[in-house]
C-alpha positions as CSV (number, residue, x, y, z in Angstrom):
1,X,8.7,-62.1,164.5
2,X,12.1,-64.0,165.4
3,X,14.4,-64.7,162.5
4,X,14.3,-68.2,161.5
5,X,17.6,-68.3,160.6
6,X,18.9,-67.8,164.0
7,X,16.5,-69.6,165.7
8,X,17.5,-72.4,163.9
9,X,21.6,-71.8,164.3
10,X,20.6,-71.7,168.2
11,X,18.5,-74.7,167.9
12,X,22.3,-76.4,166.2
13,X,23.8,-75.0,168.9
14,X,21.9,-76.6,171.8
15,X,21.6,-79.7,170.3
16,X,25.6,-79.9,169.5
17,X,25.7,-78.8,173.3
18,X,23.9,-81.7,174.7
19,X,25.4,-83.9,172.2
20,X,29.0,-83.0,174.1
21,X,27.4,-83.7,177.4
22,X,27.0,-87.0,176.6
23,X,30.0,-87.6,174.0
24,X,33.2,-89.4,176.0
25,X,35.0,-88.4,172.2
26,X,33.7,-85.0,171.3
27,X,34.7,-81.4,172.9
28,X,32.4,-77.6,172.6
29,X,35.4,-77.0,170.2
30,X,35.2,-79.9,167.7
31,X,33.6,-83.6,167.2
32,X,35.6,-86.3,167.8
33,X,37.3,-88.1,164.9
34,X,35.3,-91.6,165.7
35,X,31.8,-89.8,166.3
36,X,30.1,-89.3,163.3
37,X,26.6,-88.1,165.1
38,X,29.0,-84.9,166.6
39,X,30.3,-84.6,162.9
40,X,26.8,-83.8,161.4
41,X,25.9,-81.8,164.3
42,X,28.9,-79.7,164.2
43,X,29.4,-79.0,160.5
44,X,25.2,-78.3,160.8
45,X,26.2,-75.6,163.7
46,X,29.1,-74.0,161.8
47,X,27.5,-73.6,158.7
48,X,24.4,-72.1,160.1
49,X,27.1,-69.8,162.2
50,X,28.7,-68.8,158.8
51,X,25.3,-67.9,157.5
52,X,23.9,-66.0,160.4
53,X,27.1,-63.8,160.9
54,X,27.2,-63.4,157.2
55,X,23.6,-62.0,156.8
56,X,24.4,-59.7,160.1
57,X,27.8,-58.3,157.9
58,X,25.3,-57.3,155.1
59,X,22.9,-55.7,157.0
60,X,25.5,-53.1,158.3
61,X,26.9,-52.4,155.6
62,X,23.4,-51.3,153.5
């Protein structure tokens, strides 16, 4: 069974990706200051990044 927690911080990924496609104001590093739809996307992608990187540092260290 895939883990729903990446799944869903890949799903944030893509969807920040094809936002930036699009976006004349945002970059793949960071949303542009006047694009509040690349904001929400991107602080959705980073947290679910912190999260998922942070459950793979527990698991080796049990």
């Amino acid at each position: 069974m895939p883990d729903d927690l990446y799944a869903r911080y890949q799903d944030a990924r893509r969807a920040y990706q094809q936002h930036t496609d699009t976006c004349r104001a945002c970059t793949p590093t960071g949303p542009g200051s006047d694009c509040d739809d690349g904001r929400r996307r991107f602080v959705r992608l980073a947290r679910l990044q912190d999260l998922y990187l942070t459950r793979l540092k527990q698991r080796r260290t049990r």
